[in-house]
TIMAR-98849 format. One record per residue (C-alpha): residue number from 1; residue in one letter; chain; y, x, z. Coordinates in steps of 0.25 Angstrom, whole numbers. Layout:
TIMAR-98849
   resi   resn   chain      yy      xx      zz
    NUM      A       A       Y       X       Z
...
END
This chain:
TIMAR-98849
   resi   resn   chain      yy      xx      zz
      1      X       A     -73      19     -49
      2      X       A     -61      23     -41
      3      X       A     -64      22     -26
      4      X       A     -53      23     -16
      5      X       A     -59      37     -14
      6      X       A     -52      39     -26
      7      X       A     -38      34     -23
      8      X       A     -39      43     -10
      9      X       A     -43      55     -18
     10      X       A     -32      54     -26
     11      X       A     -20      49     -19
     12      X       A     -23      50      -3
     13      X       A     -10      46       2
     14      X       A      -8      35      -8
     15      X       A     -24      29      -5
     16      X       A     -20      32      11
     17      X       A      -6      22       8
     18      X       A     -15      14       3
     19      X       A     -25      13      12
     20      X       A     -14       9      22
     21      X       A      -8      -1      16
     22      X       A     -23      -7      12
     23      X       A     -28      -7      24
     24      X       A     -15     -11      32
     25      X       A     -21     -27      29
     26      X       A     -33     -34      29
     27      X       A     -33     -42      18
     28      X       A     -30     -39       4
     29      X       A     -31     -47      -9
     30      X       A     -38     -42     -22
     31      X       A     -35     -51     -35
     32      X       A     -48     -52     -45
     33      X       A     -49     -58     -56
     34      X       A     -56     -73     -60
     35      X       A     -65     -76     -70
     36      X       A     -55     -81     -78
     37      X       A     -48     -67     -76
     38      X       A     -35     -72     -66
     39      X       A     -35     -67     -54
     40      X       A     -40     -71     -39
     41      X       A     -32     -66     -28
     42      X       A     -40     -66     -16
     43      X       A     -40     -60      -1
     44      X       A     -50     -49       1
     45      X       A     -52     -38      13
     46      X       A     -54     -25       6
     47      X       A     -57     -10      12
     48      X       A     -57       6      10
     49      X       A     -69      10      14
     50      X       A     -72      26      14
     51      X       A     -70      27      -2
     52      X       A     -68      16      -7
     53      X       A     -60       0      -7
     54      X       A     -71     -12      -3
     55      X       A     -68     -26      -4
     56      X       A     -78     -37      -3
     57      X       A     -79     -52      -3
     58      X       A     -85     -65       2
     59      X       A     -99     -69      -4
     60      X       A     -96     -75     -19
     61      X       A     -83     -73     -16
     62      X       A     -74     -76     -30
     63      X       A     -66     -62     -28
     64      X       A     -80     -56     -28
     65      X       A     -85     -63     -40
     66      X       A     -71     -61     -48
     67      X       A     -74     -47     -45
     68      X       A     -89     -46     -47
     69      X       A     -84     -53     -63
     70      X       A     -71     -45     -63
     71      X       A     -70     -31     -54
     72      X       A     -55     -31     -57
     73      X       A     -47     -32     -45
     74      X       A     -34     -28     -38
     75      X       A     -35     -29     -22
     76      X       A     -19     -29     -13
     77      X       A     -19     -25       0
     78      X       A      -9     -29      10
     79      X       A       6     -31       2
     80      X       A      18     -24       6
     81      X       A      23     -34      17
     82      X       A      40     -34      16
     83      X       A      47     -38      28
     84      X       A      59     -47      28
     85      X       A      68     -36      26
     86      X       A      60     -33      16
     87      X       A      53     -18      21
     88      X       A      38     -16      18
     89      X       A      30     -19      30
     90      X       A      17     -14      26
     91      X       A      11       0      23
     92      X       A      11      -5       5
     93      X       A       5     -14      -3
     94      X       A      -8      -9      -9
     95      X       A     -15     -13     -22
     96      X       A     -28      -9     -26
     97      X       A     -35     -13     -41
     98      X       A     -49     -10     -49
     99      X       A     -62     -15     -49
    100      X       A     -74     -21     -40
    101      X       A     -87     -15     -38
    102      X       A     -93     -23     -32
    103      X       A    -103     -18     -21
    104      X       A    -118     -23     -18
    105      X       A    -124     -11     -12
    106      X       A    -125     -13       2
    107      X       A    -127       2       4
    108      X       A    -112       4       1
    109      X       A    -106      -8       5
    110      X       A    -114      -5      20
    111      X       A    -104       7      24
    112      X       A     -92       0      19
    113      X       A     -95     -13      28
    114      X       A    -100      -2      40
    115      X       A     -86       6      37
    116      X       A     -79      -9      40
    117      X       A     -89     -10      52
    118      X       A     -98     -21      48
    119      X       A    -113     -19      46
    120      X       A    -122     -18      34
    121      X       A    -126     -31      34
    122      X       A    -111     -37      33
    123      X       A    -107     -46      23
    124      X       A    -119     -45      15
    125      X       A    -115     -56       4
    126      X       A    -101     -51       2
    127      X       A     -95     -45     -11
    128      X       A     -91     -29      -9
    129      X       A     -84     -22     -19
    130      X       A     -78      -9     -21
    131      X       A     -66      -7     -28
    132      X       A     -64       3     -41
    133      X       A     -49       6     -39
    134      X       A     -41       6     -50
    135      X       A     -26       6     -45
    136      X       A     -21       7     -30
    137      X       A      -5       2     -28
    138      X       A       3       5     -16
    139      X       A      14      -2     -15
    140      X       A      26       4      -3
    141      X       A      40       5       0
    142      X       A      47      16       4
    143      X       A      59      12      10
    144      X       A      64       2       0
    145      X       A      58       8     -13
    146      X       A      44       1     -18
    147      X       A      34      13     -20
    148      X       A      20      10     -29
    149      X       A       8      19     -30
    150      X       A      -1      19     -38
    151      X       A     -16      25     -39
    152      X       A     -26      22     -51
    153      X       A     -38      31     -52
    154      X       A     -37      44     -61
    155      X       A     -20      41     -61
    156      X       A     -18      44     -46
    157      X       A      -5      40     -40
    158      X       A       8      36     -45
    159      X       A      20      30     -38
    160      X       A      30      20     -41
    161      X       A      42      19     -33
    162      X       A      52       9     -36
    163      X       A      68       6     -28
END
């Protein structure tokens, strides 16, 4: 399972861009897949917390039974925003893919909820999972030219950089 400790390890720069750009928003949006295997777009709140990238859901939640029937997922954090003249106005458009493990040991999930100051007890029913990264896209400009990195576990990084 690759952890964000991972992508930190390998790339510290790249995984500190991406944190930036990650946690420049509040809202993301991960896409999972249906039973009938087409996607679900759908909004969701998700965290670096020490090692590793949480996300959770509502009680019964249908992202959290898509991902409990189908760990596949890929989660976007806030888009590169262009202004009218058309320069970025945001730190990059980050991308995160893998799978779901989902989380029901309240031993673990405890320090994550603590870390985001809420007490042991909260959110009791909710879904938690832990995600088991599998590519990480940073998207950027630099002046005019559109730069894409791209981390995958075991590959490291490699960069794109188009006109």
């Amino acid at each position: 399972m690759a952890s964000w400790r991972e992508v930190v390890e390998s790339a510290s720069e790249f995984a500190a861009q991406v944190r930036r750009s990650f946690e420049s928003h509040k809202h993301k949006t991960i896409a999972t897949l249906r039973k009938d295997g087409s996607p679900r777009v759908s909004g969701i709140e998700a965290y670096i917390v020490a090692d590793e990238l949480w996300f959770g859901s509502m009680p019964g939640a249908v992202k959290a039974r898509d991902l409990q029937r189908d760990p596949r997922f890929a989660l976007h954090g806030p888009p590169v925003l262009l202004s009218v003249d058309g320069s970025a106005t945001s730190t990059g458009d980050t991308k995160l893919s893998g799978y779901a493990v989902e989380v029901t040991d309240r031993d673990q999930i405890t320090p994550m909820l603590a870390a985001r100051g809420f007490g042991p007890d909260a959110f009791r029913e909710s879904h938690f999972f832990k995600a088991d990264i599998r590519e990480v896209v940073l998207t950027q400009f630099e002046g005019s030219a559109m730069v894409i990195d791209l981390w995958r576990p075991g590959l490291g990084l490699h960069r794109l950089k188009g006109a």
